[in-house]
N, C-alpha and C positions, 0 to 999 in steps of 0.2 A: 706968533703970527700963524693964521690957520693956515694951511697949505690949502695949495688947488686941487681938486681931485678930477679924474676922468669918469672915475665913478664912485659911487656914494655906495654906506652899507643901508639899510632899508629894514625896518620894521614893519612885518604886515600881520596883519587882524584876520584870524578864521570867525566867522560869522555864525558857526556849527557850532565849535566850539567854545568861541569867545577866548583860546590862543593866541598868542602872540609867536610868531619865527622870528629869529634876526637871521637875514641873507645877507653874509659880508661877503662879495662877491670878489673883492679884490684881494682877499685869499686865497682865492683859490686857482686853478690852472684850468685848463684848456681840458674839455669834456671830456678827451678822448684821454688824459692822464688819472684820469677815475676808474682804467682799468686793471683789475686785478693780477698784478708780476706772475703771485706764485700763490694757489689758495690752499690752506692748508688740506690735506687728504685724507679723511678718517679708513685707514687700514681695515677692512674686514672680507678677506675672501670670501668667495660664494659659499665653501666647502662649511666655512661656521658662521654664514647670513642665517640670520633666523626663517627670514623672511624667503631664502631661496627653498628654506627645509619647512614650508608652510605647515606638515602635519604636523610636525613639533607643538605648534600653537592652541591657544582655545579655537572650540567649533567655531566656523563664521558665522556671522550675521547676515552676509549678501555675497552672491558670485557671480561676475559674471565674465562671457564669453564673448570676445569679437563683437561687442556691443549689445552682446543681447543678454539679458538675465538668466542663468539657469538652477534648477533647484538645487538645495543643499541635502547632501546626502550624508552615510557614513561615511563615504570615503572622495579625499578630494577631486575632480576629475581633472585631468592631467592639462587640460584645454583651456584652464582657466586663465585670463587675462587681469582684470581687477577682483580682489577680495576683500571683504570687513572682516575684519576680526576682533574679537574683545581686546585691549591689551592686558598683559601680563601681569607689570606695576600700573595700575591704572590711580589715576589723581582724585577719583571719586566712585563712591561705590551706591549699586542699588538697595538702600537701606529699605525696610517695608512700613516706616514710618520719618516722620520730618519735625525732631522736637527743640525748641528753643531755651536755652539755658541760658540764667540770667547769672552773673557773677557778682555781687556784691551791687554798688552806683556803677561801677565804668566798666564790664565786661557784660559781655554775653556773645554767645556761639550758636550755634545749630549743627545739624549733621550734613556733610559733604555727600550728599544723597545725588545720584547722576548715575550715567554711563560716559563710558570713554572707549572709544574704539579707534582701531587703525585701519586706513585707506590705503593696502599695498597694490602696486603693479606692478607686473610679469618681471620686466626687467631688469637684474642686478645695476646696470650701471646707466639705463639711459633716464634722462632726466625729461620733465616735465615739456620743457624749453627743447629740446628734440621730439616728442613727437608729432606725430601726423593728427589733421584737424580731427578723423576717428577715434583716436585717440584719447583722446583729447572733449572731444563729447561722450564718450564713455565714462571719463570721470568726473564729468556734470551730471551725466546719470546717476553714475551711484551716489555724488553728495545730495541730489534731490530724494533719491529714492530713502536715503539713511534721513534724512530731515523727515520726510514723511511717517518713518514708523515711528520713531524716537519723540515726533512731539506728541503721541498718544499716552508714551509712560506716564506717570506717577511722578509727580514733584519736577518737571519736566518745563521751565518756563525761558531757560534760554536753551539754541543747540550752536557752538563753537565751532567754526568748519576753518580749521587752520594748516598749512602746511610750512615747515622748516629745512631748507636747503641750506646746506655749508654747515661746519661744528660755530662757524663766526655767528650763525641763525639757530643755533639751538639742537641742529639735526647730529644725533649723537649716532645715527644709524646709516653707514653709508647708503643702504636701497632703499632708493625714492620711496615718499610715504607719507600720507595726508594724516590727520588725527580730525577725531570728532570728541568732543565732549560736551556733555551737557550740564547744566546748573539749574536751583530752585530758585538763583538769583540772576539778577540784571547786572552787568558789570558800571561801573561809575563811567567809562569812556562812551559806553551808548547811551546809560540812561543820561548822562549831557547832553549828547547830541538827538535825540528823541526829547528832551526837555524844551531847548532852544529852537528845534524844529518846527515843535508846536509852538509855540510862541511866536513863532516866524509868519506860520500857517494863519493863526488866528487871526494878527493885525494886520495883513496885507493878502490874504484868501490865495496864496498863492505857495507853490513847494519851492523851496530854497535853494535845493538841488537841481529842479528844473530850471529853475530861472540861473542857478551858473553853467548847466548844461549848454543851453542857450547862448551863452554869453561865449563861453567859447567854441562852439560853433561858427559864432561870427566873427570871434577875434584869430580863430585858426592859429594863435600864438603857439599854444601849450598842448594843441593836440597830436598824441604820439601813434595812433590808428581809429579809426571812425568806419561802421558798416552802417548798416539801414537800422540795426537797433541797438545799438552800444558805442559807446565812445571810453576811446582809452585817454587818459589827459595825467600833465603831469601839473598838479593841482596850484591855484596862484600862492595859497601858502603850504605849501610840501613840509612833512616831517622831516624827512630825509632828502640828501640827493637823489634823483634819480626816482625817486615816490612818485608811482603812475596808482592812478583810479582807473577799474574798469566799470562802468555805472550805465543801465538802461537809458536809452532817450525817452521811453516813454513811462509816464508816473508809474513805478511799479512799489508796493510797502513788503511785497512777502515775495520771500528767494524762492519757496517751494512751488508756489503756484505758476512759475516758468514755464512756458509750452515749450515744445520737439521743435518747434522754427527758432523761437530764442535761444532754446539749446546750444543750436550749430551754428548761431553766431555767436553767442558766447564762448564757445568753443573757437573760432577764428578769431575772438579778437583777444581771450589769453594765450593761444599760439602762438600770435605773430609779435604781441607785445614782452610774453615771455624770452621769443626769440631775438627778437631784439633790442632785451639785453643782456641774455646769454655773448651775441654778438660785440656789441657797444661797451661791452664791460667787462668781456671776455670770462665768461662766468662766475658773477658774481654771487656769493651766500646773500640770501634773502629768506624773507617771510611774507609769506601772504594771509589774507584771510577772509572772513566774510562778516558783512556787518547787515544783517536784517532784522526785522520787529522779532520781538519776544513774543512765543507761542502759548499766550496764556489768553486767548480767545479776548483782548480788546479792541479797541480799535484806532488802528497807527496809521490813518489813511495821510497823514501830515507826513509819511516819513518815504524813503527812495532809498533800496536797496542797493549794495554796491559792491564790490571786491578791491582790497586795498595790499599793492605788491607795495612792500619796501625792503630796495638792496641796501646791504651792509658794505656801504664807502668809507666810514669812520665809527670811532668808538664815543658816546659819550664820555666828557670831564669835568671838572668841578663845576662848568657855569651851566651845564645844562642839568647834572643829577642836582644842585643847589635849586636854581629859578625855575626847571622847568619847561625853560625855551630851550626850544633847538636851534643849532647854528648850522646855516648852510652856507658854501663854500660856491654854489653854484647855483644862478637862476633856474627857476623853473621854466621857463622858458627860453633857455640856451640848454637846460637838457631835454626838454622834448624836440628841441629843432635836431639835435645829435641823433639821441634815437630816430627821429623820422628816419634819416638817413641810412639807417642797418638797414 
């Protein structure tokens, strides 16, 4: 005999993606038990921070000052606030050619041809989710400013704008720090979502993204902060718990071409969204990152540029590295009502 339930698990459809989530809802607990006890602490004094002992490093690529850019010299000036810099191990290198090997029927490679750099600021221990909205627009400066020279290189057709907090998120270095890397390739998760985009675009003359922008607008379920040009939302089918979008209200396809007014709202709305769930979650390890068109001069007028925070509440297990789907524990919309509240 089937039991009665109060509430059902749910199966919902990304339209992007053409994903599936399962939300068992009735596993999970009350939003505010999705806070982190004790998170692990990667151990690294300032005295052997790389990142504190900056000239150790390769020359930078970008510095700047209390938000304003200053030239790069011999020597670093002491005043600096954000810097790029090459990394050390980097994941791919600037090769001065881009050749395709073929292996026998079922292989072939190419060369890992790119840049990869590091997005450090000033301070050993404060995090993202603590700073002030200045802040905080400085380092939308420098990701636009490094997007802008980087899509001029050579083999140069995606730029990666990703950041990893907690060792739970990848961050093996305790002081805060962005990464940029670039590829001659598309990754599979956008060229999906630019595939289905256009698809979307062409039979209904309309952006897909605009039109759920919209929708939650009016539904006001799921949204976790909203200014005059960005909306933070914790998406109707979320990867993770706690998975907020931050995404333009208005059609935007390319992250670079952002104005100094979208800036410093963008800049206010991953402040306050960062901060509350710094707050909400009592600092949780996450990943962020950014998902816009490939700089290989087409044209993606079908597609809407975004930033995608996902905190580390659980680990993947069999059913999800096996299928694919991910199981959430908690409505997207019972965690944006939670976060409203920080």
């Amino acid at each position: 005999m089937i039991k009665k339930r109060k509430t059902f698990s749910e199966l919902r459809f990304d339209l992007v993606s053409k994903d599936w989530v399962l939300i068992a809802a009735e596993r999970g607990q009350r939003p505010g038990a999705f806070k982190i006890k004790k998170r692990k602490k990667i151990k690294a004094p300032k005295s052997t921070c790389p990142f504190c002992h900056i000239e150790t490093q390769k020359k930078p690529t970008l510095i700047f000052s209390h938000g304003k850019e200053i030239p790069i010299t011999e020597n670093i000036p002491k005043n600096w606030t954000t810097i790029v810099i090459p990394n050390k191990y980097p994941a791919v290198f600037p090769y001065p050619e881009l050749k395709e090997q073929i292996q026998g029927k079922l292989y072939k490679k190419i060369l890992a041809a790119g840049f990869h750099e590091v997005v450090v600021t000033r301070d050993h221990e404060k995090q993202i989710a603590q700073f002030n909205s200045v802040q905080t627009k400085e380092l939308m400066d420098v990701y636009q400013e490094r997007y802008l020279s980087l899509m001029k290189e050579k083999f140069v057709n995606y730029i990666s704008i990703f950041h990893n907090h907690g060792l739970e998120a990848g961050g093996s270095i305790a002081h805060p720090h962005s990464q940029i890397i670039t590829t001659p390739l598309i990754d599979s998760d956008l060229k999906k979502a630019l595939l289905n985009s256009r698809k979307y675009f062409r039979k209904h003359k309309k952006c897909i993204y605009c039109l759920m922008n919209k929708k939650e607008i009016k539904l006001k379920k799921r949204i976790v902060f909203e200014n005059s040009d960005f909306l933070a939302v914790c998406p109707f089918v979320s990867k993770v718990n706690f998975e907020v979008i931050i995404s333009p209200k208005k059609h935007l396809c390319c992250f670079e071409k952002i104005t100094e007014k979208q800036k410093e709202r963008l800049a206010e709305a991953f402040q306050i969204t960062l901060k509350k769930l710094y707050k909400g979650l009592n600092n949780p390890a996450y990943n962020f990152y950014l998902h816009t068109v490939p700089c290989d001069g087409k044209n993606y007028n079908y597609y809407h540029w975004h930033w995608t925070i996902l905190p580390k509440t659980s680990i993947w297990a069999g059913f999800e590295i096996g299928t694919k789907m991910e199981i959430l524990t908690i409505k997207p919309e019972k965690a944006a009502e939670y976060l409203k509240k920080q």
